[in-house]
C-alpha positions in Angstrom: 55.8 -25.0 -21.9 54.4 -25.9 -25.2 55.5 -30.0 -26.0 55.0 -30.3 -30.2 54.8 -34.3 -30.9 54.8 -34.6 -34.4 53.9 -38.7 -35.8 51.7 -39.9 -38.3 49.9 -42.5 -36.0 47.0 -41.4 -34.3 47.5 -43.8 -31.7 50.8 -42.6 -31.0 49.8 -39.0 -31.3 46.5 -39.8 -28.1 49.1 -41.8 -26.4 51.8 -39.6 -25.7 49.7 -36.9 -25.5 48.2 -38.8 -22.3 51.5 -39.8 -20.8 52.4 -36.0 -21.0 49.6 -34.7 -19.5 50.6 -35.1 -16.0 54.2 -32.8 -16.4 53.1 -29.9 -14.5 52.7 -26.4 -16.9 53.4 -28.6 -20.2 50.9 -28.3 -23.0 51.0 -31.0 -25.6 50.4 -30.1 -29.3 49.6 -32.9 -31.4 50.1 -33.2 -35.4 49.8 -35.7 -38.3 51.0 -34.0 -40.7 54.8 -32.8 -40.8 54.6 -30.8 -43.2 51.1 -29.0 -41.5 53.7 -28.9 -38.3 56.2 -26.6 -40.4 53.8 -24.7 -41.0 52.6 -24.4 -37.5 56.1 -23.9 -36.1 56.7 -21.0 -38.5 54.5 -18.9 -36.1 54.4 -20.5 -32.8 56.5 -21.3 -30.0 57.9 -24.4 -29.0 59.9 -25.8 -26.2 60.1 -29.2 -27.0 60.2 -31.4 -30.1 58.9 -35.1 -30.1 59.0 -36.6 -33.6 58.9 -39.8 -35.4 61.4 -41.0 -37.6 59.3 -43.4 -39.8 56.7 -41.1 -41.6 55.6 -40.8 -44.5 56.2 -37.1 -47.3 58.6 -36.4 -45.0 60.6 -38.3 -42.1 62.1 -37.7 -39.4 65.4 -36.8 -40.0 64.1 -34.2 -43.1 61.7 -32.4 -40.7 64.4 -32.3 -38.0 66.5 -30.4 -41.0 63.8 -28.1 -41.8 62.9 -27.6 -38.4 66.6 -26.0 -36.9 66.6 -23.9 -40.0 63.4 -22.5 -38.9 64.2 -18.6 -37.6 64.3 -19.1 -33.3 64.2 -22.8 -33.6 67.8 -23.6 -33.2 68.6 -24.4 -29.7 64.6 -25.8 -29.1 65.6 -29.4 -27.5 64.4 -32.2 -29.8 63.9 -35.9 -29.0 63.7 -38.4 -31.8 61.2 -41.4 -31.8 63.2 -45.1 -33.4 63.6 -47.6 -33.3 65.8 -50.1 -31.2 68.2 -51.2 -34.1 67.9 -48.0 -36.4 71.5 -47.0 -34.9 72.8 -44.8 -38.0 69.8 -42.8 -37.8 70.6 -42.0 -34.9 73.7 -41.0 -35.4 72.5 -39.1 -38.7 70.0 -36.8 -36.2 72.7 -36.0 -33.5 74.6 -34.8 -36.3 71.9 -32.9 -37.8 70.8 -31.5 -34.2 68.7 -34.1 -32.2 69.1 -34.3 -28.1 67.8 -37.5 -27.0 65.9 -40.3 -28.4 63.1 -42.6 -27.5 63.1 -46.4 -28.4 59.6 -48.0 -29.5 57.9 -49.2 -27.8 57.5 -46.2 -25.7 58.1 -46.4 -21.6 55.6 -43.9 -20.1 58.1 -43.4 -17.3 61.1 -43.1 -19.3 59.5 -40.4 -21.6 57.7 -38.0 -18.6 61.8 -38.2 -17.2 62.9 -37.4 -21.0 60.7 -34.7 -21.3 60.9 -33.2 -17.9 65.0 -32.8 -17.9 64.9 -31.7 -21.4 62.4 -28.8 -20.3 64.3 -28.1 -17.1 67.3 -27.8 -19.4 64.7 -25.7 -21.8 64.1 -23.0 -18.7 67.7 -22.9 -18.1 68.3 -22.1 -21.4 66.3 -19.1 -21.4 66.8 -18.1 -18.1 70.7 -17.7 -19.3 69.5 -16.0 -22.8 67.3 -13.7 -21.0 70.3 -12.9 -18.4 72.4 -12.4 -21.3 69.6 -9.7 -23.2 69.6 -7.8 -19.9 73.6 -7.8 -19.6 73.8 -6.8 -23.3 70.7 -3.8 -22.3 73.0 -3.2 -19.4 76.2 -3.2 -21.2 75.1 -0.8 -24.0 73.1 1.6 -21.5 76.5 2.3 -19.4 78.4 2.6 -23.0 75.9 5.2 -24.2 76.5 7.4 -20.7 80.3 7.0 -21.1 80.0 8.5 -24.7 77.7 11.0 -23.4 79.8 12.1 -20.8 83.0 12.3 -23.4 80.9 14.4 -25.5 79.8 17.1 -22.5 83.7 17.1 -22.1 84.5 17.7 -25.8 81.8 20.7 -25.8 82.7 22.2 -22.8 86.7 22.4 -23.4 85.2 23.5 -27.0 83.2 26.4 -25.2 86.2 27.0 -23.3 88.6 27.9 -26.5 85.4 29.7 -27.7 85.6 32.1 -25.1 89.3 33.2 -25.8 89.0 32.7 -30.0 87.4 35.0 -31.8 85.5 32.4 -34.4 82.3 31.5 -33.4 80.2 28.8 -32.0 78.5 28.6 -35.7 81.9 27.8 -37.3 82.1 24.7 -35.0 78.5 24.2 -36.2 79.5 24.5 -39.9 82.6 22.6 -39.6 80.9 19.8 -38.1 78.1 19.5 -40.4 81.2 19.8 -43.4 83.0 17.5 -42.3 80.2 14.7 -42.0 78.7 15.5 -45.5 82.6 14.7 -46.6 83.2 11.6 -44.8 79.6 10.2 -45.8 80.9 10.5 -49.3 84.3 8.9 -48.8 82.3 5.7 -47.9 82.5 6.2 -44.0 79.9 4.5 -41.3 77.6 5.7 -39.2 79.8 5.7 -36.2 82.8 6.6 -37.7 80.9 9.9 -38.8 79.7 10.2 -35.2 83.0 9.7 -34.0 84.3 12.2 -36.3 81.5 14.9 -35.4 82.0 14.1 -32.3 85.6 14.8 -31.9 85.5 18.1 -34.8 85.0 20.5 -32.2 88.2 20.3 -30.7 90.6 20.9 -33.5 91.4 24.2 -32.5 91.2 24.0 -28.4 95.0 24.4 -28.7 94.0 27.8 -28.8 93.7 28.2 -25.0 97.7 28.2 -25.2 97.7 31.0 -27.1 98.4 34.9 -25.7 95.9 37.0 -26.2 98.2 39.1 -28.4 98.2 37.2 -30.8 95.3 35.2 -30.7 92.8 38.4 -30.5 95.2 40.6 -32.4 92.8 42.7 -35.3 94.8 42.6 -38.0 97.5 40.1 -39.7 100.0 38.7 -37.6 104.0 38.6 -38.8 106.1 35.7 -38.9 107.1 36.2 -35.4 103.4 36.1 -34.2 102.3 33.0 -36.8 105.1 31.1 -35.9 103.2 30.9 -32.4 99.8 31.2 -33.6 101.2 27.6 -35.0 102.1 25.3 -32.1 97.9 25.0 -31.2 98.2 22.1 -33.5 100.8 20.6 -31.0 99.3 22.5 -28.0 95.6 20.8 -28.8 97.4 16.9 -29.2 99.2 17.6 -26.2 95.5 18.6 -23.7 94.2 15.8 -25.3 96.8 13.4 -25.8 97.2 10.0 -23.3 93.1 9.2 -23.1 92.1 5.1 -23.5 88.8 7.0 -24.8 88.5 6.6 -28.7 86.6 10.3 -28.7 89.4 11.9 -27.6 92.1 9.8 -29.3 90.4 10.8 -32.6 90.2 14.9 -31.3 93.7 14.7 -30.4 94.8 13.6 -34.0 92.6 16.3 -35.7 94.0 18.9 -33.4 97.5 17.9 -34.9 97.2 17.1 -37.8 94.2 19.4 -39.3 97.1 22.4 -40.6 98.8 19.7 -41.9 99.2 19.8 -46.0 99.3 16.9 -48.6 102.3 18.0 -50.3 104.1 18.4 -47.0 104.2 21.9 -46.5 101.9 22.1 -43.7 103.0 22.3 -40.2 103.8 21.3 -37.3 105.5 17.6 -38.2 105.3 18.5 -42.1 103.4 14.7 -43.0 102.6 14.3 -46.7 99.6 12.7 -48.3 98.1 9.5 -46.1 100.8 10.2 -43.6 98.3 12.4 -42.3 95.4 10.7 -40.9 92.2 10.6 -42.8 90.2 12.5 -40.2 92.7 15.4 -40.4 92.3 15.6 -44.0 88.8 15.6 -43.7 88.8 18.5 -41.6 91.5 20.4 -43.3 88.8 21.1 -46.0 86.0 21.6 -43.8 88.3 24.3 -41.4 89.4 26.5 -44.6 86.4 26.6 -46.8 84.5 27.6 -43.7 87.4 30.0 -42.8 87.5 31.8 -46.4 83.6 32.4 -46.2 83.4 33.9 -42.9 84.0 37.3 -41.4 87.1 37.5 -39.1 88.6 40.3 -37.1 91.6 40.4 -40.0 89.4 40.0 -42.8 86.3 39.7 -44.2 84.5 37.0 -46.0 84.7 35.8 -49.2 82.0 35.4 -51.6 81.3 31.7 -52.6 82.8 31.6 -55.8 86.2 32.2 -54.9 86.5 30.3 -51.6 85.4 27.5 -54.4 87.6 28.1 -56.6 90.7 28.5 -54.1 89.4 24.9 -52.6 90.0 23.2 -56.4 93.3 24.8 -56.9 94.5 23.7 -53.7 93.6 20.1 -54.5 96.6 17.6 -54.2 98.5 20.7 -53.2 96.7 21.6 -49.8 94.1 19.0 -49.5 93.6 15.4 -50.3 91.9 15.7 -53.8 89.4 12.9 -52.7 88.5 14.9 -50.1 88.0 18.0 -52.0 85.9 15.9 -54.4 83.6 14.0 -51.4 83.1 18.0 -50.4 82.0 19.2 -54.2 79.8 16.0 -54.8 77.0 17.6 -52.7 77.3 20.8 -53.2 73.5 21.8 -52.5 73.9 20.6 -48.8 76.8 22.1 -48.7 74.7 25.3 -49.1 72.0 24.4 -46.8 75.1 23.8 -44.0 76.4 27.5 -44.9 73.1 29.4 -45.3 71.6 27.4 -42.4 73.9 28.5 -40.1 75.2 31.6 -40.2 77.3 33.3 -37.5 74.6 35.2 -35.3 71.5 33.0 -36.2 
C-alpha cells in the first residue's frame, strides 16, 4: 500500500515517514514540494494521502482540490494535517473531500491507528470495486449469450420460411445490409442498427402460414389468392408476438408492419405515416427495392434504373420520404450490397 505524505518540513516529512514504517505492506513516499507531488500522483498510485495544511505555493486545502480532480484519485482516503484551533479548515476539506484529520503535534500511536483503518477501509474499497468489475464482466458475458441465443433463433425460424418461400437466403442478405445503410443515415446507434439487423430476417416468417398454392404458385396470384398471400404480415406478429426479448419484440413489429404504406393504403391495419413504426418503414424500402431487382418465379428482375425510379415516385405515397432519401444518400454502397451479393454467389 503506497502512503503519499506530502509537507514542506523536512522534519515532518523523516518523522512520519518513521512512525509509518512499522504498518505491515505500507510504503511511505515522501515529498516537499506539492506541486512536484501533483505531478507524481498524475502517474502513480496511491492509497493514502497525508498532507499538510500550512504550506507554502500551495496549501493544503488547494492540493486536496487538485488532488480529487486527478483521473482515479477520487475515492483515495485523505487525512489532513492542522492544527488544534484551525476548525473551519477543517470543515472547508470535509467538504472538499478530506477523511480524517491529524492535530499537531503528531501522536505516533494515533497516526499508525489513523492510517491503518483508513487502509483497511482502502482494501475494502477495492476489494468491493473489484467485485463489482467481475459482476459487470459477469453480467455482460451472460447478456451477450442471451443475444446470441435470440439470434440462432431468428436465423433458424428465418431458414425455416426459406425452405417453403421461394426468395432466397441472399435477399435476407441484401435486405439486411439495406436496411442498416438506411437507418445509419436516419441518425440511428450502433445497437439500434444491430437490433434492427438483427430482427430484419424475420419480416416475412409469416410465410410458413401460407399454402403452398399460393405461396409457390409460378405466376401472378388473383385477388382471391393475394388476399391470403396478405395475412403473413399478421401471421409473422402473431409467431412472434408475446416475447419479454427486445429482438423479437422489434421482428414482431417489422413482420406487421413492413406492407404497411405511408398514405394508408397498405395492409393489414392500414397505419399512415409515423403510425407505422420506424423500423417497418425502414424495411418497407429495403423489402421492395430488393424485390423489383431480383428474379422471382412470376417475374423477372428489373434493371436498376427503373426499380430507382419507381422507389422516388413512391415517396410520401408508399414509403417514408426520409427513408427513401437515407437509402439514395449512399447510393455507391448501395451497389456494393446488390453486386456483392447476388442470389447464387
Amino acid at each position: 500500500m503506497i502512503v503519499l505524505i506530502v509537507d514542506d518540513d523536512l522534519t515532518n516529512l523523516a518523522l512520519f515517514g518513521h512512525m509509518l514504517q512499522v504498518i505491515p505492506d505500507v510504503t511511505a513516499v515522501r515529498m516537499a514540494d506539492p506541486i512536484e507531488a501533483l505531478a507524481w500522483c498524475r502517474k502513480s498510485k496511491v492509497d493514502l494521502l497525508i498532507v499538510d495544511y500550512m504550506m507554502p505555493d500551495m496549501d493544503g486545502l488547494e492540493f486536496l482540490q487538485a488532488f480529487r480532480r486527478l483521473p482515479g484519485k477520487n475515492d483515495v482516503p485523505i487525512i489532513m494535517v492542522t492544527a488544534d484551533v484551525q476548525t473551519e479548515v477543517r470543515h472547508t476539506a470535509l467538504q472538499l473531500g478530506a477523511n480524517d484529520f491529524l492535530t499537531k503535534p503528531v501522536n505516533k500511536t494515533e497516526l499508525r491507528a489513523r492510517v491503518t483503518n483508513l487502509l483497511a477501509l482502502r482494501v475494502a474499497q477495492k476489494q468491493l470495486a473489484s467485485r463489482a468489475e467481475w459482476l459487470s464482466e459477469e453480467v455482460a458475458k451472460a447478456t451477450r449469450e442471451i443475444v446470441e441465443r435470440e439470434r440462432e433463433a431468428i436465423l433458424r425460424l428465418s431458414r425455416a420460411a426459406e425452405y417453403r418461400d421461394p426468395e432466397t437466403g441472399a435477399h435476407l442478405l441484401r435486405l439486411t445490409k439495406y436496411a442498416r445503410l438506411i437507418a445509419g443515415n436516419l441518425g440511428l446507434g450502433p445497437a439500434e442498427l444491430d437490433l434492427l439487423g438483427d430482427a430484419a430476417p424475420m419480416h416475412d416468417i409469416g410465410k410458413v402460414g401460407i399454402p403452398d398454392n399460393i405461396l409457390l404458385k409460378p405466376g401472378r396470384l388473383d385477388d382471391a389468392e393475394m388476399d391470403i398471400m396478405r395475412t403473413h404480415a399478421q401471421i409473422g406478429a402473431d409467431i412472434l408476438h408475446g416475447s419479454t426479448s427486445p429482438l423479437l419484440q422489434v421482428a414482431a413489429s417489422i413482420a406487421l408492419t413492413h406492407h404497411e404504406k405511408f398514405d394508408g393504403t397498405g395492409y393489414p391495419n392500414g397505419l399512415k405515416g409515423e403510425q407505422i413504426p420506424l423500423y417497418g418503414r425502414i424495411i418497407a424500402v429495403a423489402d421492395v427495392f430488393d424485390a423489383l431487382t431480383s428474379a422471382r418465379s412470376y417475374k423477372p428482375a428489373w434493371d436498376i434504373d427503373r426499380a430507382v425510379a419507381l422507389i422516388h415516385e413512391g415517396a410520401g405515397s408508399h414509403f417514408d420520404p426520409a427513408c427513401v432519401e437515407a437509402f439514395f444518400h449512399d447510393w455507391d454502397k448501395v451497389m456494393v450490397i446488390y453486386y456483392a451479393n447476388r442470389d447464387g454467389d
